[in-house]
C-alpha positions as CSV (number, residue, x, y, z in Angstrom):
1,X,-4.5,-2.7,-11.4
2,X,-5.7,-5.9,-13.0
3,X,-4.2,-7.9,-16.1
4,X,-6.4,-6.5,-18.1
5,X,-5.0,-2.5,-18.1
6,X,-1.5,-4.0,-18.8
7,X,0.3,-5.2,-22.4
8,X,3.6,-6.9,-21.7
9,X,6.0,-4.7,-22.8
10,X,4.3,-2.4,-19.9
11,X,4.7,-5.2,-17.3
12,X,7.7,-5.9,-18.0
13,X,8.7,-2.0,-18.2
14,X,7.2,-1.5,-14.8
15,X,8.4,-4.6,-13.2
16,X,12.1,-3.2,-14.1
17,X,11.7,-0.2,-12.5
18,X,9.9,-1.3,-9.3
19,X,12.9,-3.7,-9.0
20,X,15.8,-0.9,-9.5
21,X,13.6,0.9,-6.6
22,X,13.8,-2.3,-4.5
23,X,17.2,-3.0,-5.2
24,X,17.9,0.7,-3.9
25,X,15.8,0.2,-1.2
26,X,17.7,-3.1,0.1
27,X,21.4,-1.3,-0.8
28,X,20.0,2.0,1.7
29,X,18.1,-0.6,4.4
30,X,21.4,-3.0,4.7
31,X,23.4,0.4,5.2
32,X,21.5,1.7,8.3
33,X,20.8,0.0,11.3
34,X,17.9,-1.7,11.6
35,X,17.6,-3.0,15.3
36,X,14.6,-0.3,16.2
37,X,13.4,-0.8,12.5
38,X,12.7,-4.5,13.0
39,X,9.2,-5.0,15.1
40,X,8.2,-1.4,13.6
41,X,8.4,-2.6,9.9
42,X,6.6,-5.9,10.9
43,X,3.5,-4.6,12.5
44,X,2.7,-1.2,10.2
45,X,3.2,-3.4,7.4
46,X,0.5,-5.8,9.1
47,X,-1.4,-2.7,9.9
48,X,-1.5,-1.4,6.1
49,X,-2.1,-4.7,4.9
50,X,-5.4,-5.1,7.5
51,X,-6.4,-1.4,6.8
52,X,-6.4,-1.7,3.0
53,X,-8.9,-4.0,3.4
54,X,-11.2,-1.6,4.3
55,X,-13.0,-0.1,1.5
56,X,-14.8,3.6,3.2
57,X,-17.8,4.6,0.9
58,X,-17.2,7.8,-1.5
59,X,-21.1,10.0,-0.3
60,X,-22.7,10.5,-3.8
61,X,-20.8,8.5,-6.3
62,X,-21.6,4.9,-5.7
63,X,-17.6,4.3,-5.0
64,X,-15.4,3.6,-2.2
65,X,-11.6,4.3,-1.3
66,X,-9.2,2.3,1.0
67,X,-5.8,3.8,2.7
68,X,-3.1,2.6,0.5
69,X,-0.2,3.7,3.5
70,X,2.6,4.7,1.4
71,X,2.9,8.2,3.0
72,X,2.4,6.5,7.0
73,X,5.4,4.1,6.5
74,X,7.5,6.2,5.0
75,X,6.9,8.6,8.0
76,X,7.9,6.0,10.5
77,X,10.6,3.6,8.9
78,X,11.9,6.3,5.9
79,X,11.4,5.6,2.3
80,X,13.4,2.5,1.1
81,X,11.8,0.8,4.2
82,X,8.4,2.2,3.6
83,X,8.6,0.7,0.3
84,X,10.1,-2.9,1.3
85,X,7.3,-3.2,3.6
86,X,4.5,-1.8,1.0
87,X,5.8,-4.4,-1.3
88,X,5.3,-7.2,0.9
89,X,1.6,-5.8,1.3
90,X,1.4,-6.0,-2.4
91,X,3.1,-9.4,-3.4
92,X,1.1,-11.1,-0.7
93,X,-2.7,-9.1,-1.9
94,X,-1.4,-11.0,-5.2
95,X,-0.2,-14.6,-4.6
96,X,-2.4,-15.5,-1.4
97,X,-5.2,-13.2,-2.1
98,X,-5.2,-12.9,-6.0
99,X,-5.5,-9.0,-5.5
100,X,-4.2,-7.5,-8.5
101,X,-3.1,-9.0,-11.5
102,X,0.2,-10.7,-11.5
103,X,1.3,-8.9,-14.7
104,X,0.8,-5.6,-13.3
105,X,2.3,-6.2,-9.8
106,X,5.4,-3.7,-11.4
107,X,2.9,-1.6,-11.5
108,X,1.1,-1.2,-8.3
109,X,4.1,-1.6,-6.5
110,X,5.1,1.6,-8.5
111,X,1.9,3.6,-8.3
112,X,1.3,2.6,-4.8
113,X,4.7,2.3,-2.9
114,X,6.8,4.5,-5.0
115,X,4.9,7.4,-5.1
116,X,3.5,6.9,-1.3
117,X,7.0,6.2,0.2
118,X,9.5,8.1,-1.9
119,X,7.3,11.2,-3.1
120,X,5.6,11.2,-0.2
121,X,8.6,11.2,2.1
122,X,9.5,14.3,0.2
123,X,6.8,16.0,1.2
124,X,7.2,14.8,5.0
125,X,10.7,15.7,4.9
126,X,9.5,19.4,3.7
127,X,7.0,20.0,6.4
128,X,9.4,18.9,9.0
129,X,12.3,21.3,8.2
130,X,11.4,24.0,10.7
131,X,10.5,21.6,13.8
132,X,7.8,18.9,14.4
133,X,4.2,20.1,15.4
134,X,0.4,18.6,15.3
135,X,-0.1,21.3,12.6
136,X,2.8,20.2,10.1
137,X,2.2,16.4,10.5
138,X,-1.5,17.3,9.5
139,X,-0.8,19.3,6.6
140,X,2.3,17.0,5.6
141,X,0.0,13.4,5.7
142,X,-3.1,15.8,3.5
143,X,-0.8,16.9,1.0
144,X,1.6,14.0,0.8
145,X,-1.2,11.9,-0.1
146,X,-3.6,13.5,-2.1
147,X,-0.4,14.3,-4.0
148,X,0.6,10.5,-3.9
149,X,-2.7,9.5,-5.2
150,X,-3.0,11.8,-7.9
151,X,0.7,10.5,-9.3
152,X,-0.7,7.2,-9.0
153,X,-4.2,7.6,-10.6
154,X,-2.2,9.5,-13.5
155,X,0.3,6.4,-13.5
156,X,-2.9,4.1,-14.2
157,X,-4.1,6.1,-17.3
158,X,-0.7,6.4,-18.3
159,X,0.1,2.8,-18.0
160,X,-3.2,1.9,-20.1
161,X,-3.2,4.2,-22.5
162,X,0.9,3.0,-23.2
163,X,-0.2,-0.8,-22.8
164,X,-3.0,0.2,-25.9
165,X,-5.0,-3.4,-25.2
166,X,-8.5,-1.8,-24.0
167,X,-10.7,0.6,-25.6
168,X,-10.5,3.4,-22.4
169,X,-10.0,6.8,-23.8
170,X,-7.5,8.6,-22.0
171,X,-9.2,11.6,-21.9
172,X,-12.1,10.1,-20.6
173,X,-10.7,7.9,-18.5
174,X,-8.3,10.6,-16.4
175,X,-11.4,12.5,-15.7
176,X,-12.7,10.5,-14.1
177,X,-9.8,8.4,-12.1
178,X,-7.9,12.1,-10.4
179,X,-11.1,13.6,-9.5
180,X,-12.4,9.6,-7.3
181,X,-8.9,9.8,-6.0
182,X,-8.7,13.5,-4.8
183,X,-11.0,12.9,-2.6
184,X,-9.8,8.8,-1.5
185,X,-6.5,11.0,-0.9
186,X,-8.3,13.4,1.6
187,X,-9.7,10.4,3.4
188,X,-6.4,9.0,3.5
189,X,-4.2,12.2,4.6
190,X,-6.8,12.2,7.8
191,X,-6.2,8.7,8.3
192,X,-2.7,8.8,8.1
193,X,-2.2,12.0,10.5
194,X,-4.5,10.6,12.9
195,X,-2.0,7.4,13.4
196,X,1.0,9.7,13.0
197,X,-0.5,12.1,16.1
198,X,-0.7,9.0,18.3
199,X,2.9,7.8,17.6
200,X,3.2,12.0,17.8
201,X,2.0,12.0,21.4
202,X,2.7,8.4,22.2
203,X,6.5,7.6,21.2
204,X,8.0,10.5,18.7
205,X,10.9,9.6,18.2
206,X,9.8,6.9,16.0
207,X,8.8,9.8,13.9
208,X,11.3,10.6,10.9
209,X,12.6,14.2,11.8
210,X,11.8,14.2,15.3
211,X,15.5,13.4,16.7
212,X,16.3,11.8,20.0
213,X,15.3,14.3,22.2
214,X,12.9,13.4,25.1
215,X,9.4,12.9,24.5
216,X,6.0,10.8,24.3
217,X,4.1,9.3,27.2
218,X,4.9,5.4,25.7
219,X,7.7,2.8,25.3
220,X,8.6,1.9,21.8
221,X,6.8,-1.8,22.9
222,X,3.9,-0.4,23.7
223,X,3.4,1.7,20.3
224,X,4.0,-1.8,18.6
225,X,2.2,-3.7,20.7
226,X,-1.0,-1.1,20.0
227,X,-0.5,-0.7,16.2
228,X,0.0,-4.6,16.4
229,X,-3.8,-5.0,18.4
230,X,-4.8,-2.5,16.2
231,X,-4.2,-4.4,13.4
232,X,-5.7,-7.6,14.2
233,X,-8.8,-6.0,15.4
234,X,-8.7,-3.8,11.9
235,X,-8.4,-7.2,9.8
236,X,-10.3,-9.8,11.6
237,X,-13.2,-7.4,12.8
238,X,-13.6,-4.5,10.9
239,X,-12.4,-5.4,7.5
240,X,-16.3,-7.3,7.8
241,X,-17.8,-3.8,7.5
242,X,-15.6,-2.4,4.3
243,X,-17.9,-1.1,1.7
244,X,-19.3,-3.2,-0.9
245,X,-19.0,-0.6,-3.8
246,X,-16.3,-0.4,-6.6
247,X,-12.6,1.1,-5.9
248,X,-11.8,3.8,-7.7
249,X,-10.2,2.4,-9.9
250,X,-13.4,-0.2,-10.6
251,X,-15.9,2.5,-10.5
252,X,-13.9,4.9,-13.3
253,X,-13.5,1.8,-15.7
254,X,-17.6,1.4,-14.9
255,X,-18.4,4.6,-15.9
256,X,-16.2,4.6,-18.8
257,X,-17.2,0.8,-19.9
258,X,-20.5,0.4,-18.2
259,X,-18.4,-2.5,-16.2
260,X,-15.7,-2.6,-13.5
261,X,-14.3,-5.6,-15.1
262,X,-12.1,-6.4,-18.4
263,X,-10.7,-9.3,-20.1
264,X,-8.0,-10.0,-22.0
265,X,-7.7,-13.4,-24.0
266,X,-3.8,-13.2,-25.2
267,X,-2.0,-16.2,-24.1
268,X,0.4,-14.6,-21.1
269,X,-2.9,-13.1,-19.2
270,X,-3.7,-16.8,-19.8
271,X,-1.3,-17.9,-18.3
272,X,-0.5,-15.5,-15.4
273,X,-4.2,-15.4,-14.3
274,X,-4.0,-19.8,-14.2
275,X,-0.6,-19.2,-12.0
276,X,-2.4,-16.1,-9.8
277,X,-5.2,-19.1,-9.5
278,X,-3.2,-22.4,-8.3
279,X,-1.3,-20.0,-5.8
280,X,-4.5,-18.0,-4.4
281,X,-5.7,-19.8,-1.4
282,X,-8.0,-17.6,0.2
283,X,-8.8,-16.1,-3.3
284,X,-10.9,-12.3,-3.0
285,X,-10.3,-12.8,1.1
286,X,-12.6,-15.7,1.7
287,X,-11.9,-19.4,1.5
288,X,-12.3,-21.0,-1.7
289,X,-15.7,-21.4,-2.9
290,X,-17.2,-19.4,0.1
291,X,-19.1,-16.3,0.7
292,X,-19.1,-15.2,5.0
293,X,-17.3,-13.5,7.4
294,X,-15.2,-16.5,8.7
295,X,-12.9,-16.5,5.6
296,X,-12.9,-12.4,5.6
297,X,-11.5,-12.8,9.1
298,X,-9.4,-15.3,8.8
299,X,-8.0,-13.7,5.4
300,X,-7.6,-10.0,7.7
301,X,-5.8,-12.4,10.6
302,X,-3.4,-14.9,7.9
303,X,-2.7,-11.8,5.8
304,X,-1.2,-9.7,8.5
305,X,0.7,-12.1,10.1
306,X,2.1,-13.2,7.0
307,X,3.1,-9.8,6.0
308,X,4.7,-9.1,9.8
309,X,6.7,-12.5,8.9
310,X,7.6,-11.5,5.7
311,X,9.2,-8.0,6.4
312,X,10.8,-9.6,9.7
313,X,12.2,-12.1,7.8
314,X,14.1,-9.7,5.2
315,X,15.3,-8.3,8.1
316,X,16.9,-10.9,9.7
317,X,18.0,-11.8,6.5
318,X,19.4,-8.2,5.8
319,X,21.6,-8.2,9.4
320,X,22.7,-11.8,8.4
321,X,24.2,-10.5,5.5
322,X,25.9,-7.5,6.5
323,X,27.5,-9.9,9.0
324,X,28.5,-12.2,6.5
325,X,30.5,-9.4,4.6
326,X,32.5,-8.1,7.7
């Protein structure tokens, strides 16, 4: 979401409750052990970052979709995990990359991670009950993130139509936003089950659910070190090919507005889009004031590095401190 969607009293509404789900999150992360967490959470939180770059075209509508990962992390590291990591993804899109408004970063974090990691862990944890097959990790990425989207599409109209500051009819607006992200949900669920077969076939038991019975062709390092290539090939190579039409999210405020883009002239959107600017160095992944594929590279390559530092980092920091309070 941009600025523009968001009044302050929403910001500051969702800000508070993405930060009671972080807070959770850190209270259930420094409770388990992360040791096999560490490298995991680092790289698919490198992967999501590079593969959100990727905007796939929507046939027919003149839109385009990218994964947003929720359900895949919270699959592999759990949900408070999942949602550290997908907030890294986010904060860094935000300050580096100036992707999102900085006013509504409570709320992406909360129609993005929340309802990808914690909803859609729900519906992982469902699917998994009666024993771990191709068939239910299919059906279980499909439905957890169509379902995921559709909360989070719902959260957007929501979230405008409380914040009051454009002229979007709800009504309007909703029809157009669940119906786009049905279908960038669909994409996504194949995606997502197509990573969660490898680590499936490759190294299961980093699957939630799956135990520690024997299994998989692959060492934990060598799942990494793939999802780790994989990654740098997906944001320094690939990201060059992403489609050039409006998100979702872009391409329902178009078709309600005629535009993809809003503006809002009160003082704080002022004053958060001059912050967002001074800290964006590689502003719309590309180096300032340039338009070719060197600076969407080197954005894919910086980004995902600097997300894989960032979630190892609260890790260390995590173990330090349950240390510290032996």
């Amino acid at each position: 979401m941009a600025d523009a969607l968001v009044s302050t009293a929403v910001a500051g509404t969702m800000y508070a409750c993405s930060a009671v789900a972080a807070g959770y999150s850190l209270k259930k992360v420094r409770a388990a052990d992360l040791n096999h967490k560490v490298p995991l959470m680092g790289v698919m939180g490198a992967f999501v970052f590079a593969a959100q770059m990727i905007n796939f075209s929507i046939p027919g509508t003149g839109s385009s979709g990218h994964l947003t990962g929720g359900m895949m992390l919270s699959a592999l590291l759990g949900p408070e995990a999942g949602f550290l990591t997908m907030t890294a993804v986010l904060v860094i899109q935000c300050l580096l990359f100036a992707d999102g408004g900085l006013m509504a970063l409570g709320c992406n974090m909360w129609n993005m991670g929340f309802y990808g990691c914690f909803v859609g862990y729900l519906i992982w944890s469902a699917f998994m009950r009666g024993g771990m097959t191709r068939k239910r990790i299919v059906a279980a990425s499909l439905t957890g993130c169509v379902l995921a989207l559709q909360l989070g599409a719902f959260s957007v109209t929501l979230e405008t139509l409380a914040s009051g500051i454009t002229e979007l009819p709800f009504a309007v607006f909703l029809g157009f936003m669940q119906p786009i992200h049905l279908v960038i949900g669909l994409v996504e669920g194949l995606i997502t089950s197509a990573v969660l077969l490898f680590v499936f076939q490759s190294r299961p038991q980093l699957l939630h659910g799956y135990g520690q019975q024997e299994g998989g062709r692959m060492k934990t390092s060598a799942v990494v070190a793939v999802i780790a290539a994989t990654a740098a090939v997906t944001g320094g190579f690939l990201s060059l090919f992403a489609s050039s039409h409006p998100d979702g999210l872009e391409w329902s405020i178009a078709k309600v507005t005629g535009s993809t883009e809003l503006e809002s002239a009160s003082s704080l959107h002022l004053w958060a889009a001059q912050i967002q600017e001074r800290l964006a160095l590689l502003p719309d992944y590309d180096f300032l004031g340039g338009e070719g594929s060197m600076g969407t590279s080197f954005s894919g390559i910086v980004g995902a590095l600097l997300v894989l530092v960032v979630c190892v980092a609260v890790c260390v920091v995590i173990k330090k401190m349950k240390k510290a309070a032996r």
